[in-house]
VMD Tcl script that builds the backbone (N, CA, C; Angstrom):
set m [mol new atoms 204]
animate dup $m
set s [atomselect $m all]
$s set {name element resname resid chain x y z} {
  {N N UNK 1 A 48.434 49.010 44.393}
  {CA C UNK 1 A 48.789 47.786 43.707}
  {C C UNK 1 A 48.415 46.655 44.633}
  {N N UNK 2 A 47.599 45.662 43.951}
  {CA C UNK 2 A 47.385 44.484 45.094}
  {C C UNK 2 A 48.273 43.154 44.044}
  {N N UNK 3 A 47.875 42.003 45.139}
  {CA C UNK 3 A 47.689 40.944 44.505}
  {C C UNK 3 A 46.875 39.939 44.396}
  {N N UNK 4 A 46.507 39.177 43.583}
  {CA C UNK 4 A 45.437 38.258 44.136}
  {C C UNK 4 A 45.905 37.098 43.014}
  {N N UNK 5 A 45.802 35.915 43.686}
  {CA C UNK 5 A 46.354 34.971 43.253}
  {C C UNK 5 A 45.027 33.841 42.848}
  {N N UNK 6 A 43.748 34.478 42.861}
  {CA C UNK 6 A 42.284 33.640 43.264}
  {C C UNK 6 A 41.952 34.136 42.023}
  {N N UNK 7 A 41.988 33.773 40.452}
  {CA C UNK 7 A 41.504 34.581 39.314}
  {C C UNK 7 A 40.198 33.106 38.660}
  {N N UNK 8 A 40.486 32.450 39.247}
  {CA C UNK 8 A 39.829 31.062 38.609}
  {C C UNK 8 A 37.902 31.300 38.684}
  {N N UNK 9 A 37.222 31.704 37.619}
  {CA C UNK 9 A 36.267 32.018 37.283}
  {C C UNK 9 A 35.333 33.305 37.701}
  {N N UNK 10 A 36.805 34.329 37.538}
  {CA C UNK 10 A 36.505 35.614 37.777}
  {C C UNK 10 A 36.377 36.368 36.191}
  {N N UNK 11 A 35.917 37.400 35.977}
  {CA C UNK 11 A 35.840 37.700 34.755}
  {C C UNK 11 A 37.091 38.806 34.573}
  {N N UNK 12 A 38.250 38.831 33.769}
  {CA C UNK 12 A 39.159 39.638 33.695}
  {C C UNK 12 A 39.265 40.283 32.500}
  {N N UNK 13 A 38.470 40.506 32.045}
  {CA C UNK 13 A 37.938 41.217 30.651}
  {C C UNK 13 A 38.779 43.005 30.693}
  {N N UNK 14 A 38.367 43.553 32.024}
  {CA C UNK 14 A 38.790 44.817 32.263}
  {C C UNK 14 A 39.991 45.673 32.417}
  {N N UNK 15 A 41.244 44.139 32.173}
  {CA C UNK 15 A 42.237 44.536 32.614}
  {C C UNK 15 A 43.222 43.873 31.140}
  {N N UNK 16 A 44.266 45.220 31.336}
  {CA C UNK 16 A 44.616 44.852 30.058}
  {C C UNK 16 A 46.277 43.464 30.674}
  {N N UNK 17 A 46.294 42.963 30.033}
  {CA C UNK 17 A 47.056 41.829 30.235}
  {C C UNK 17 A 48.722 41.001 29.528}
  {N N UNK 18 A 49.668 41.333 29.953}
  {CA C UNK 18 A 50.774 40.498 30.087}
  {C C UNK 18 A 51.553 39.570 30.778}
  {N N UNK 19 A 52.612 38.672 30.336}
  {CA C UNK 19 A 53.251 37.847 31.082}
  {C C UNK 19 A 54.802 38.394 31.560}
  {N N UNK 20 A 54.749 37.930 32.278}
  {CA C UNK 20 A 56.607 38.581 33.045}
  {C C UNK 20 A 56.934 37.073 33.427}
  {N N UNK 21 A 57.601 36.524 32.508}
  {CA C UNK 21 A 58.695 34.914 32.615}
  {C C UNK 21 A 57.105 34.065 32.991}
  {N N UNK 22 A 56.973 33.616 34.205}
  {CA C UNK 22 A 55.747 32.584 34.046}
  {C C UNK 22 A 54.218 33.230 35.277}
  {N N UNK 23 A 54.354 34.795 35.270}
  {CA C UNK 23 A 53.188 35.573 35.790}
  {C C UNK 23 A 52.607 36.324 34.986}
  {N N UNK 24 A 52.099 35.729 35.395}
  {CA C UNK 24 A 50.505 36.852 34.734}
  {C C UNK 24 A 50.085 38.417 35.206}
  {N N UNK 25 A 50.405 39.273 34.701}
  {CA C UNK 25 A 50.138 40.505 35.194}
  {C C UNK 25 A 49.087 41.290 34.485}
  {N N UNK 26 A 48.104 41.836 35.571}
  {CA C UNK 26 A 46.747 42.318 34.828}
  {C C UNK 26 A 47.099 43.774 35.710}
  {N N UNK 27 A 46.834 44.747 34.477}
  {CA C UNK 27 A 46.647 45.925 34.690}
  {C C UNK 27 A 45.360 46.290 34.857}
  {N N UNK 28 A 44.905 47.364 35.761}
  {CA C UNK 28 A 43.302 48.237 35.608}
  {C C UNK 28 A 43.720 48.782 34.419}
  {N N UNK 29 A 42.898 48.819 33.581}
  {CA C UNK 29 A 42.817 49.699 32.620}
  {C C UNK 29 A 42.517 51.253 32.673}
  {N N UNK 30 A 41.632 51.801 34.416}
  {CA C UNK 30 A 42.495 53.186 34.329}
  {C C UNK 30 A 43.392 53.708 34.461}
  {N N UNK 31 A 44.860 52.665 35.604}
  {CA C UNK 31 A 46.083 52.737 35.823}
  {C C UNK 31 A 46.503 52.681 34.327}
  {N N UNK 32 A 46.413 51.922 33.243}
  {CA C UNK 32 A 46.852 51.246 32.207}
  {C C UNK 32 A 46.801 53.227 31.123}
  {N N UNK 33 A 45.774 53.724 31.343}
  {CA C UNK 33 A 45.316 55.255 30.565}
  {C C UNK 33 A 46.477 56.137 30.938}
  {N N UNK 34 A 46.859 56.216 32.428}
  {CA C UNK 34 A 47.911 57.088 32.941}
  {C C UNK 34 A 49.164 56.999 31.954}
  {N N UNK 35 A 49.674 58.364 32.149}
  {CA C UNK 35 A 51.376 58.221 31.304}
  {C C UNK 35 A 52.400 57.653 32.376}
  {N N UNK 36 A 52.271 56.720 32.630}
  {CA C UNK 36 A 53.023 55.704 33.805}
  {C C UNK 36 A 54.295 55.106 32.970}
  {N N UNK 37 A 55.011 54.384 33.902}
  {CA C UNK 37 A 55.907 53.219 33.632}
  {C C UNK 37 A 55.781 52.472 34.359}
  {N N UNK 38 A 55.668 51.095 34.197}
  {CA C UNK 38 A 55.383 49.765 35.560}
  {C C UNK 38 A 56.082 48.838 34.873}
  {N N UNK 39 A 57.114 48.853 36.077}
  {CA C UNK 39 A 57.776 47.540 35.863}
  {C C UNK 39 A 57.956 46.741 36.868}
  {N N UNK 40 A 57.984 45.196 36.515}
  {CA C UNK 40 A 57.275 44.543 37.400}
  {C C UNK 40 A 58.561 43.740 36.982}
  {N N UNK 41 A 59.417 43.377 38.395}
  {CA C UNK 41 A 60.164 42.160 38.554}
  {C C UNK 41 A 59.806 40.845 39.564}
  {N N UNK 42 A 60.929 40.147 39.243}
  {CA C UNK 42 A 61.078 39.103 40.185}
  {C C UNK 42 A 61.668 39.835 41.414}
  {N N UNK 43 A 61.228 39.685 42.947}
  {CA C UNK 43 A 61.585 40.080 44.261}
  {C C UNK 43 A 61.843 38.962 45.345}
  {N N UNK 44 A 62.260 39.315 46.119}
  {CA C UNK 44 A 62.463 38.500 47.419}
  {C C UNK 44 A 63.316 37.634 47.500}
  {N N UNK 45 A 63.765 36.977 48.746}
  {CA C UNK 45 A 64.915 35.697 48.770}
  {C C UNK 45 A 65.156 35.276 47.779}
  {N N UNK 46 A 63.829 34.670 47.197}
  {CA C UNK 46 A 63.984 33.427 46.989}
  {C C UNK 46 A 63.536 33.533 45.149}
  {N N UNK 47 A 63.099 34.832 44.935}
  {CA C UNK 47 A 62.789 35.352 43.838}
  {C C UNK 47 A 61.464 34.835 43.066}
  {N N UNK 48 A 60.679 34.698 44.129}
  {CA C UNK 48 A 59.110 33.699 43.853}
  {C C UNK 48 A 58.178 35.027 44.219}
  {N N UNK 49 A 58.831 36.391 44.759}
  {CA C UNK 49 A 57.902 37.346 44.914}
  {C C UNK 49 A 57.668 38.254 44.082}
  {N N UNK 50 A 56.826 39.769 43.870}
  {CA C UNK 50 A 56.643 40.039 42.471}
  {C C UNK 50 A 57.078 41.646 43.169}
  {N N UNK 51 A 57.984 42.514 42.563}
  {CA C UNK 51 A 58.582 43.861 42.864}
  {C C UNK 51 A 57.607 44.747 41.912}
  {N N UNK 52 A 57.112 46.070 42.149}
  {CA C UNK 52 A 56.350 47.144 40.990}
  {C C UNK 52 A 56.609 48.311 41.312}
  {N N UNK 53 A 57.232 48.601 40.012}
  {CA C UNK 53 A 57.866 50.100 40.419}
  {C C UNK 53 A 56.882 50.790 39.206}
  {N N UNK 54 A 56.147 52.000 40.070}
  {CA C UNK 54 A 55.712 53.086 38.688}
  {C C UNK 54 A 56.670 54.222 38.950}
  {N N UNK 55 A 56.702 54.887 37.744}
  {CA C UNK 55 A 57.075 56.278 37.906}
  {C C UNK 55 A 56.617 56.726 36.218}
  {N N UNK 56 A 56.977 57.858 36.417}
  {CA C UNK 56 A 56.266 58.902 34.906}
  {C C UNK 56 A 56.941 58.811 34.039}
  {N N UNK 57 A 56.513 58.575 33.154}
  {CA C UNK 57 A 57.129 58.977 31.440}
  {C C UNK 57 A 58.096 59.323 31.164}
  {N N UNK 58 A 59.434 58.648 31.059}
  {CA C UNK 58 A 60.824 59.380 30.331}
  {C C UNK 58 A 60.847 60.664 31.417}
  {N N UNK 59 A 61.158 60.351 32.746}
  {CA C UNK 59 A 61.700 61.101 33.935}
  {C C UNK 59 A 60.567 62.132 34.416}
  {N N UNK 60 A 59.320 61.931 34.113}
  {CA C UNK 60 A 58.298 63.081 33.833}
  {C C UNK 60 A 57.812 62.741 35.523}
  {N N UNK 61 A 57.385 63.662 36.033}
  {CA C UNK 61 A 56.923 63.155 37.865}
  {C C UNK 61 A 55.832 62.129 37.447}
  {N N UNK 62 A 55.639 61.400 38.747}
  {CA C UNK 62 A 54.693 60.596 38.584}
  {C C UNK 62 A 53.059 61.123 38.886}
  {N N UNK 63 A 52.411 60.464 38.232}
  {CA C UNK 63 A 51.093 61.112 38.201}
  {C C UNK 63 A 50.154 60.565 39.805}
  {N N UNK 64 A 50.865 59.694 39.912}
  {CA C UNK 64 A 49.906 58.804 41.044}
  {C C UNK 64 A 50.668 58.915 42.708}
  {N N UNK 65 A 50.004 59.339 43.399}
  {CA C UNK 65 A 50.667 59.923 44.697}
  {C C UNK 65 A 50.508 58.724 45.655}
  {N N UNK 66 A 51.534 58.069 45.882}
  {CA C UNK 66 A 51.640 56.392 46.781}
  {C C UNK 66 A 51.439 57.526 48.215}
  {N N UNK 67 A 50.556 56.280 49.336}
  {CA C UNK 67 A 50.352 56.660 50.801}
  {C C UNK 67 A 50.642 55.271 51.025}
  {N N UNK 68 A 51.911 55.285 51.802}
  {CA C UNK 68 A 52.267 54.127 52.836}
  {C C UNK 68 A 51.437 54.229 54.124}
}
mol reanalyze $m
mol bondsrecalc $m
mol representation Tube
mol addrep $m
């Protein structure tokens, strides 16, 4: 999961797209194919940061193996 805050005359055609209160959240559309759940909050102090939790389908393991 990244972020990038630089979208201003990039082409975002590829990613499928919602809002969470006043962010913009663009999915890859092969993350978007997976039987995932992503939920995306408000984080941090001050609540200006963005939290993403995946996990699998109605308690199902997750498909995508995180490396810290």
């Amino acid at each position: 999961m990244s972020v990038d805050t630089h979208t201003n005359g990039r082409t975002l055609d590829g990613y499928a797209q919602t809002s969470v209160d006043e962010v913009l959240v663009l999915v890859d559309a092969d993350l978007a194919r997976l039987p995932v759940e992503i939920r995306v909050t408000k984080a941090g102090l001050f609540g200006r940061g963005v939290g993403v939790l995946i996990d699998g389908v109605d308690g199902a393991p997750c498909p995508i193996q995180l490396i810290r």
